[in-house]
BAGULUM-539023 format. One line per 2 residues: number of its first residue (from 1); their letters; for each residue z, y, x of C-alpha. Coordinates in nm, 3 decimals, decimal comma. Layout:
BEGIN
NUM> a> Z Y X; ...;
***
This chain:
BEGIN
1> xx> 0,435 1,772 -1,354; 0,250 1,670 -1,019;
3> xx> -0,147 1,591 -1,065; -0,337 1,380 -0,816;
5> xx> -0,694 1,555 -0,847; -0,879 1,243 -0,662;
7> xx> -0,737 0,905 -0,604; -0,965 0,575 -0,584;
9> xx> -0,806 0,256 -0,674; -1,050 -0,086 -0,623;
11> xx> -1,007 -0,468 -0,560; -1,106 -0,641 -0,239;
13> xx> -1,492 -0,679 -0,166; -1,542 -1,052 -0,360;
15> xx> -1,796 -1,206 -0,534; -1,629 -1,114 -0,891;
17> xx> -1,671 -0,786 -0,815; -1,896 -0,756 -0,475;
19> xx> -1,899 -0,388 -0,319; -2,251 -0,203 -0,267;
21> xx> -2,113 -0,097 0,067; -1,832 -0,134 0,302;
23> xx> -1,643 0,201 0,364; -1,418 0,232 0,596;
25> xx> -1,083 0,236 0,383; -0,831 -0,051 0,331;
27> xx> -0,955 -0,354 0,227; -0,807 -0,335 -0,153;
29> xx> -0,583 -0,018 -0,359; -0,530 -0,203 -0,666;
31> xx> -0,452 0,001 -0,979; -0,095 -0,134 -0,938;
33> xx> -0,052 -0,022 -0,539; -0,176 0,328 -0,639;
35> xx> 0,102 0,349 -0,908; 0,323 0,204 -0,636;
37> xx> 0,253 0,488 -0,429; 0,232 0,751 -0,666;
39> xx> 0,592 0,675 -0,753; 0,705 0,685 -0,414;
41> xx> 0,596 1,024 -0,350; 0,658 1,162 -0,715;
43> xx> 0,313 1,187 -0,819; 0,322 1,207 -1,205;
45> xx> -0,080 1,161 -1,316; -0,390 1,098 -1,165;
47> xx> -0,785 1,218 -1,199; -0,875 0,822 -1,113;
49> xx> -1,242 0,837 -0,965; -1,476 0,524 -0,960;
51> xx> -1,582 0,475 -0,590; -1,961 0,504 -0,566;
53> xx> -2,013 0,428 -0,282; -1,858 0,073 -0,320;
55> xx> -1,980 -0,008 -0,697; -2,253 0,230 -0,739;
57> xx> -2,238 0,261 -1,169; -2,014 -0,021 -1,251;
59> xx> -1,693 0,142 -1,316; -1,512 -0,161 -1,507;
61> xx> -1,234 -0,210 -1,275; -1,174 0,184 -1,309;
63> xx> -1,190 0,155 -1,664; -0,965 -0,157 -1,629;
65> xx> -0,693 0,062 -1,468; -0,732 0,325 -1,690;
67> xx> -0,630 0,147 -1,962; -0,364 -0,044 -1,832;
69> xx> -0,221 0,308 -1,766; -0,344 0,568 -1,971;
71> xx> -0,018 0,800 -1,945; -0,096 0,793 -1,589;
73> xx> -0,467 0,807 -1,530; -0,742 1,000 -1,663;
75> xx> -1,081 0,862 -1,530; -1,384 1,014 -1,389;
77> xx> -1,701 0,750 -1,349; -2,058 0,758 -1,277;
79> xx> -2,282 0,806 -1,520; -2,680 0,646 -1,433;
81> xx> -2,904 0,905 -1,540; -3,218 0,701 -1,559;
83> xx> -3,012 0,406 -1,754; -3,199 0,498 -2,120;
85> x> -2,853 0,358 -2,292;
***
């Protein structure tokens, strides 16, 4: 069994789901592209990470993803430590 240790997947910069910053990656990996590509090299699982740097502690759309594909993702997300919840 192959393991991806990092892989980012995240939707275009919109208001929906606006970015926190513009990094200089493509424009949109979807959850469904990454599977795309994972299959095309024979990549079996993923650690799925919530990009930061684009949506700081929201990690819905990671958690979306997740989800849709848990036999294929586990998920690593930020956690705020100063949100009292």
């Amino acid at each position: 069994m192959i393991i991806d240790s990092q892989v980012h997947a995240y939707e275009a910069n919109t208001p929906k789901r606006p970015w926190h910053s513009v990094p200089n990656w493509p424009d949109h990996v979807t959850g469904d592209e990454m599977m795309a590509a994972m299959d095309k090299v024979g990549v079996d699982g993923a650690i799925l990470v919530s990009a930061f740097s684009m949506y700081q502690y929201d990690a819905s759309y990671a958690v979306e993803v997740q989800r849709a594909h848990p036999d294929r993702f586990a998920i690593v997300k930020p956690v705020n430590p100063d949100d009292p919840a």
